[in-house]
C-alpha positions in Angstrom: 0.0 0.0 0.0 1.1 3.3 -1.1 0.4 6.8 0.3 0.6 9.7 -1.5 1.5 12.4 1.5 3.1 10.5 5.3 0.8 10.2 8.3 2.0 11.9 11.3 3.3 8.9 12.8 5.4 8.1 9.8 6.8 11.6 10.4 7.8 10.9 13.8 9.1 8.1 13.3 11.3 9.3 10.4 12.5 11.7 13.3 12.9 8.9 15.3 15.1 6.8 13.2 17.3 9.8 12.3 18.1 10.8 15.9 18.8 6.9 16.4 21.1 7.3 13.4 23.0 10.1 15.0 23.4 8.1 18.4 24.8 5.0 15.9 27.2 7.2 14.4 28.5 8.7 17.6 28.1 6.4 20.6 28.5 2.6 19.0 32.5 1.3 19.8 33.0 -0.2 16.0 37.1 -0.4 16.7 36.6 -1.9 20.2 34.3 -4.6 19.3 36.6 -5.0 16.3 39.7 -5.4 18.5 37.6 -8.0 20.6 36.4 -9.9 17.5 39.6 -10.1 16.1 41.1 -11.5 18.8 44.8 -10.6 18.0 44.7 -11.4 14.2 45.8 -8.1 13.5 48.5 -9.0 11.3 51.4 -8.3 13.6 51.9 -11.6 15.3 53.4 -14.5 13.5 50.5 -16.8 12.5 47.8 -14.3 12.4 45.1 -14.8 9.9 44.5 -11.2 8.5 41.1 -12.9 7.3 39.9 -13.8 10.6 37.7 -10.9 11.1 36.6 -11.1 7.5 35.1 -14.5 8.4 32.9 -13.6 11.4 29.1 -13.5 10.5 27.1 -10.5 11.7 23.1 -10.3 11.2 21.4 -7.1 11.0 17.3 -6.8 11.6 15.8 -3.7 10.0 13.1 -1.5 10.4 9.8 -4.0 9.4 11.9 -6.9 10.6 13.8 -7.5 7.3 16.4 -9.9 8.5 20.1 -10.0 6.8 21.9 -13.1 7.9 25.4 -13.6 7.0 27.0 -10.5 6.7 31.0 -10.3 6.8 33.3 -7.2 7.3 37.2 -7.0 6.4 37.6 -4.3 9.3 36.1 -1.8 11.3 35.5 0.7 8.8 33.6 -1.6 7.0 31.3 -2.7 10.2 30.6 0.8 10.6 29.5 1.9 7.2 27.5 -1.0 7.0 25.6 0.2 10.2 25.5 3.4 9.1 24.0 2.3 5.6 21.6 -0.7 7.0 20.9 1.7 9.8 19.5 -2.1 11.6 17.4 -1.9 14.6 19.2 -5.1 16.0 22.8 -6.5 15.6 23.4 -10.3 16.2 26.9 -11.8 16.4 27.9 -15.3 15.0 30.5 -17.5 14.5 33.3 -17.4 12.3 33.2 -19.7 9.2 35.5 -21.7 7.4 35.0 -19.0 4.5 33.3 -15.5 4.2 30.0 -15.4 5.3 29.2 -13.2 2.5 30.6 -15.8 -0.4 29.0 -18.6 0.5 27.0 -19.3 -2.2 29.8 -19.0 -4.5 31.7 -21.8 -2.3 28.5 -23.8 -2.3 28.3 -23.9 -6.4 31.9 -26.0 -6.3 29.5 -28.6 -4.7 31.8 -29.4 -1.6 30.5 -28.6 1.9 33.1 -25.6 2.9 31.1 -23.4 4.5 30.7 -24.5 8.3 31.4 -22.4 11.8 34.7 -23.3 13.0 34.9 -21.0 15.9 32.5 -19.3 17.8 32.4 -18.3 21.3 30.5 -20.3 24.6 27.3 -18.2 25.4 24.6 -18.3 27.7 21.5 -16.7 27.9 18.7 -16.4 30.6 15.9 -14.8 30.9 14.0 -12.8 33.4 10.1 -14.7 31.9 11.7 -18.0 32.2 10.9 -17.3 35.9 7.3 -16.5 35.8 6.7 -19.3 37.5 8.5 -18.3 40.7 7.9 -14.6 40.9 4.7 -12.9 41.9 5.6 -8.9 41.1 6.1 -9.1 37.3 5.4 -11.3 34.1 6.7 -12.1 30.9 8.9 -9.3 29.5 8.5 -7.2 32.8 11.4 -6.8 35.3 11.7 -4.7 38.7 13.8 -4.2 41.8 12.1 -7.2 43.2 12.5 -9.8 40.5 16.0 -8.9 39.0 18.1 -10.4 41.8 17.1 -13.9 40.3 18.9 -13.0 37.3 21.9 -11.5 39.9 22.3 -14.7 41.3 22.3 -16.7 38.0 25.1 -14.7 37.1 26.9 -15.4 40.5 26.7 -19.7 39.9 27.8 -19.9 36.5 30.6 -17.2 36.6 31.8 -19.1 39.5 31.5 -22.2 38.0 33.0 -21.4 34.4 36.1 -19.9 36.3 36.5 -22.8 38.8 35.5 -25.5 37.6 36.3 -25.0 33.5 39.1 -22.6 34.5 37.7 -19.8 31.6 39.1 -16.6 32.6 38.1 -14.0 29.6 34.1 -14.2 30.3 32.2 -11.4 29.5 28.7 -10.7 31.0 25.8 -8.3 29.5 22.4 -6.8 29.7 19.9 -8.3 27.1 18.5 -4.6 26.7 15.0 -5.9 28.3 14.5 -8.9 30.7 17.9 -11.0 31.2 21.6 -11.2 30.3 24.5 -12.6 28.3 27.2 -14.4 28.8 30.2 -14.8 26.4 33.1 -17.2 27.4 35.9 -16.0 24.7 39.4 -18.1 26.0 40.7 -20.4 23.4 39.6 -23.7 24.5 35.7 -22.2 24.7 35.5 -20.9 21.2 37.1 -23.8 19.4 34.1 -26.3 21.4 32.6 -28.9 19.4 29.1 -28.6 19.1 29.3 -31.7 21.3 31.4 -30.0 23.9 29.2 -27.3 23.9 26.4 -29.6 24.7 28.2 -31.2 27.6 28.9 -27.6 29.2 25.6 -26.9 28.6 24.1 -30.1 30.5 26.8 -29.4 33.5 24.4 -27.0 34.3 21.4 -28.8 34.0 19.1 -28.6 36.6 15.7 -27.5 35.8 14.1 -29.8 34.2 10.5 -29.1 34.3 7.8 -27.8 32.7 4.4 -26.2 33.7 2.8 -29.3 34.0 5.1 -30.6 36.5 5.2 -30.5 40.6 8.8 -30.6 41.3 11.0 -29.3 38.7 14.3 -29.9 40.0 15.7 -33.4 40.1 18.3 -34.0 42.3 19.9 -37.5 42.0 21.0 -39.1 45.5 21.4 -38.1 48.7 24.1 -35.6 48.0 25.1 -32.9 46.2 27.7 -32.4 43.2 30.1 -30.2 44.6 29.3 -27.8 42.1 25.8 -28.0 42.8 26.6 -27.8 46.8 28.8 -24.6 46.5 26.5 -23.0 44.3 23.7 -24.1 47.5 26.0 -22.9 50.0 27.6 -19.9 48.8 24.9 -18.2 46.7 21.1 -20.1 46.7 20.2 -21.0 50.2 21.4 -17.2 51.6 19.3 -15.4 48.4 15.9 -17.7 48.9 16.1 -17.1 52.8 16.8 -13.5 52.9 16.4 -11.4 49.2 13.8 -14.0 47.9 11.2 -13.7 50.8 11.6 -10.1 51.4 10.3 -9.8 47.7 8.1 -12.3 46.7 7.0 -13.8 50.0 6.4 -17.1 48.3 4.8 -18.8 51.6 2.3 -16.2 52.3 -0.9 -17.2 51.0 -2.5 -20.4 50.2 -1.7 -20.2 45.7 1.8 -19.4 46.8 2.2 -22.1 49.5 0.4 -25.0 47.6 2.6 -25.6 44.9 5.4 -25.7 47.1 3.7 -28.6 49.3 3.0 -30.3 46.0 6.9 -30.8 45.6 6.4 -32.9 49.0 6.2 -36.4 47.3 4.0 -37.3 50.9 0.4 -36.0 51.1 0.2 -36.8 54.9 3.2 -33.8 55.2 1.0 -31.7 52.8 -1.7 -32.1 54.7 0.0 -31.5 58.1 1.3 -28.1 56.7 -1.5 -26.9 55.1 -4.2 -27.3 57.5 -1.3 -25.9 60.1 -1.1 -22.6 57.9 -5.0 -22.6 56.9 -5.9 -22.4 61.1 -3.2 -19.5 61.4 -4.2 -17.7 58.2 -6.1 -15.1 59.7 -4.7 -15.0 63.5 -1.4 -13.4 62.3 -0.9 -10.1 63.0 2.6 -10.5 61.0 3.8 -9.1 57.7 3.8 -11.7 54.6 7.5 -11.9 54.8 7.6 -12.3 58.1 4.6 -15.1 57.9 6.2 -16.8 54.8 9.8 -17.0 56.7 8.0 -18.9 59.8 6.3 -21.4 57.4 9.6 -21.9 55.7 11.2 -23.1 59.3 8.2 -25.1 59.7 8.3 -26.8 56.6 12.2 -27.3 57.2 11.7 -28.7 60.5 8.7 -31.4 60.0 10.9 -32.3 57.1 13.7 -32.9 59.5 11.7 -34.8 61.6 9.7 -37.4 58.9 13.6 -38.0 57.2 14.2 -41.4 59.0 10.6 -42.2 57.4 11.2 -41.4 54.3 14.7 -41.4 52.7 13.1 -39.4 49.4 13.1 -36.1 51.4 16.8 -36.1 52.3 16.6 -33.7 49.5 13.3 -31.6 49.5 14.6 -28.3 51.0 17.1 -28.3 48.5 14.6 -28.9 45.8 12.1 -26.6 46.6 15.6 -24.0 47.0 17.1 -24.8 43.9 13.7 -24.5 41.8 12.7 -21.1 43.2 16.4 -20.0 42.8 19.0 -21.5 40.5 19.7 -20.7 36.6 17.1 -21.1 34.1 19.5 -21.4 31.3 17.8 -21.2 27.3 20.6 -24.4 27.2 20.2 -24.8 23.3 21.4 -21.6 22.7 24.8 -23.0 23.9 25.1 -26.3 22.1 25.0 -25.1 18.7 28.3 -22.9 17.6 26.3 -21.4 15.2 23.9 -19.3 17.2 23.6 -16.0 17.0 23.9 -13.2 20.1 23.1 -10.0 20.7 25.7 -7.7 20.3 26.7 -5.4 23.5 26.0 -1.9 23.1 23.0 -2.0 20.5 19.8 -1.1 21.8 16.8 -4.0 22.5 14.9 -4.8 19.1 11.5 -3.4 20.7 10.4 -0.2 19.0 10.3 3.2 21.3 12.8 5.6 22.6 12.6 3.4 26.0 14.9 0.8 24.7 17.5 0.3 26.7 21.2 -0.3 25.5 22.8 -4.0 26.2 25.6 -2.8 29.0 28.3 -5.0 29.9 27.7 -5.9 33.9 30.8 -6.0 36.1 30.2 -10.2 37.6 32.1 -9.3 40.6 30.0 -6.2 41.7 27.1 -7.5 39.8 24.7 -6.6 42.9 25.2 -3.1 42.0 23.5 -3.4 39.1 19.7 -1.8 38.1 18.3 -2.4 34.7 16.2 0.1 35.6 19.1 2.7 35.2 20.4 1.7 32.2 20.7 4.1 29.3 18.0 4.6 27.0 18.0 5.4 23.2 15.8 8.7 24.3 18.2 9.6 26.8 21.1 8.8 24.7 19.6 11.3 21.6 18.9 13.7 24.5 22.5 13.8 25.7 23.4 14.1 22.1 21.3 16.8 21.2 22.7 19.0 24.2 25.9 18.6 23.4 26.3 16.5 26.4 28.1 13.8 25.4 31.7 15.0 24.6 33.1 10.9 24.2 34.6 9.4 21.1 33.8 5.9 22.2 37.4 5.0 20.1 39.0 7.1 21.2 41.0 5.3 24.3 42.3 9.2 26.1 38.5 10.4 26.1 37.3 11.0 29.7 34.2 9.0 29.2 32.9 9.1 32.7 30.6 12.0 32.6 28.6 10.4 29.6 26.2 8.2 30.2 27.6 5.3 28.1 31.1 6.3 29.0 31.3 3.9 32.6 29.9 0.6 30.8 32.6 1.5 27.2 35.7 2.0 30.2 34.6 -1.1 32.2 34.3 -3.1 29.0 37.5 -1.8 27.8 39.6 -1.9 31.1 38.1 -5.3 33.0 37.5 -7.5 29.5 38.9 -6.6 26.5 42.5 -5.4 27.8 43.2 -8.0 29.4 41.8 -10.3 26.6 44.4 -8.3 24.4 47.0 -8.9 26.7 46.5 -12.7 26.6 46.5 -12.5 22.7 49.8 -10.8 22.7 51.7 -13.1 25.2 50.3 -16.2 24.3 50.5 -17.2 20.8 48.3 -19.8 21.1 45.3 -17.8 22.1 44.9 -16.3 18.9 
């Protein structure tokens, strides 16, 4: 459909699209994520491939979701005019191919199979609506003060588990732009995984199992815990479901909340005991819900203690019902293939509106600190830009960035991640 004159919406969002431009042109870091892409194949080490780069497939989604797979840059000039061309709303990253991305089809007419991923880095991604399930102060692809800590300690097991027990040490952690985060493992041994390797990684972390149609969701085998599975419970899960957890959800306070934690009790007489228990006291409590769902929790704890020599299956309940409210909800098939795509840090969230938020790196070891909420967005960006604000060039490495709104999340990235990646590339021929 054509029309002859634009509709006032049209208009603004012409307006829109070219203030976004201008923040594209002036805020996105082409050279840094160009340095961290190449991973030290700049051609001044012996053995660099000056092709590596060239090789690595980037996807763009544009306005009307038109979707470009397989897009390939020789350098960072290129990446950028191709942004500043495509203009895209969204910018995946992939993996990097046996041969350009963007001559493939010329490679597929010699009618041999040459075009497969060959590297690609380990990533992880959770989200926030995964959760629904578990949280009572937001749903689907809302997220608050309340509900975010879930995805704080997510990123507290596996970054602890990826360091100590896979002994990754270049991991870099980011804000989806919306409802959860990234992870991107980028030492050697993690982007040169098998598909199958990946798969394995991926099933290490395996614990919720479940679906909506299921009681108990969490299967934990034995009567003991993998000592992965019993630091993350000690160090991070038990603390956050006792404390954080029933401050903001207060999961034991009414009768919906409580019952589908008695139905992870695989014995209806210890249902029953705790529900009619709760039921009499429901409305003789002068105490607040947190304060009424932490005494049920102790109760629940203690008959569960008691009825143990009964029955062996509840050696493990309270760690059940702690690990399903609380441990990683991990999308696991978006780490077994090597040729998924990511979103790429520092683009905004696809969702149309100057409210999108832009995908910040998050600092793992401070990353209670961080509030989605206070995040960036593209209207605040084009704001800053339009008052002369923002005085950064994000390449430039001198710039005193701290005063602009993007410029803490460009210096952490820069400083915490990719220097020291850099530095690992330049001392370790191997690690290109």
């Amino acid at each position: 459909m054509h029309h002859n004159s634009p509709t006032q919406n049209q208009k603004n969002s012409s307006m829109f699209i070219t203030s976004e431009f201008t923040t594209a042109r002036n805020l996105f870091p082409y050279n840094d994520i160009h340095k961290w892409l190449s991973y030290g194949h700049d051609g001044k080490h012996p053995g660099c491939d000056e092709y590596y780069f060239g090789r690595r497939e980037f996807s763009f989604t544009l306005e009307n979701d038109v979707y470009l797979r397989y897009k390939s840059f020789k350098s960072a000039s290129a990446l950028e005019h191709a942004i500043k061309s495509c203009f895209p709303y969204k910018i995946d990253i992939g993996a990097v191919y046996s041969v350009d991305p963007d001559k493939r089809h010329a490679y597929s007419q010699t009618g041999t199979n040459v075009f497969t991923p060959v590297e690609r880095e380990l990533v992880f991604d959770i989200d926030i609506t995964d959760y629904d399930d578990v949280r009572y102060c937001c749903s689907g692809a809302d997220v608050c003060s309340k509900c975010w800590p879930l995805m704080t300690v997510a990123i507290k097991v596996i970054h602890t588990s990826l360091k100590e027990d896979f002994g990754f040490k270049h991991i870099l952690w980011v804000f989806s732009g919306r409802r959860g985060v990234h992870c991107w493992v980028c030492d050697p041994k993690a982007r040169r995984m098998t598909n199958e390797q990946r798969s394995a990684v991926a099933e290490y972390f395996r614990v919720y199992k479940g679906n909506e149609n299921n009681a108990r969701k969490v299967a934990l085998m034995g009567y003991s815990l993998h000592p992965f599975l019993a630091r993350s419970y000690v160090d991070f899960l038990k603390g956050f479901f006792e404390g954080e957890l029933q401050a903001n959800q207060s999961i034991f306070s009414t009768k919906d909340k409580y019952d589908k934690i008695l139905e992870m009790i695989s014995y209806e007489d210890i249902q029953s005991e705790l529900r009619e228990k709760w039921e009499k006291s429901a409305n003789r409590s002068s105490l607040s819900e947190e304060a009424i769902s932490l005494v049920r929790w102790e109760q629940l704890k203690n008959t569960l203690q008691s009825k143990k020599h009964k029955a062996p299956t509840l050696r493990m309940c309270v760690e059940e019902i702690v690990f399903t409210f609380t441990y990683p909800r991990i999308d696991l098939e978006v780490s077994k293939q090597m040729n998924h795509l990511l979103k790429a840090p520092f683009c905004v969230h696809p969702k149309t509106g100057p409210s999108r938020r832009v995908c910040v790196p998050i600092d793992p070891n401070n990353c209670d600190e961080f509030d989605p909420l206070a995040v960036p967005t593209l209207s605040q960006l084009i704001e800053e830009i339009n008052s002369g604000g923002s005085k950064m060039g994000v390449d430039d490495d001198d710039d005193d960035t701290d005063s602009s709104l993007l410029g803490k999340s460009i210096k952490f990235f820069r400083s915490s991640f990719l220097g020291p990646l850099l530095k690992s590339c330049k001392v370790d021929p191997s690690f290109i």
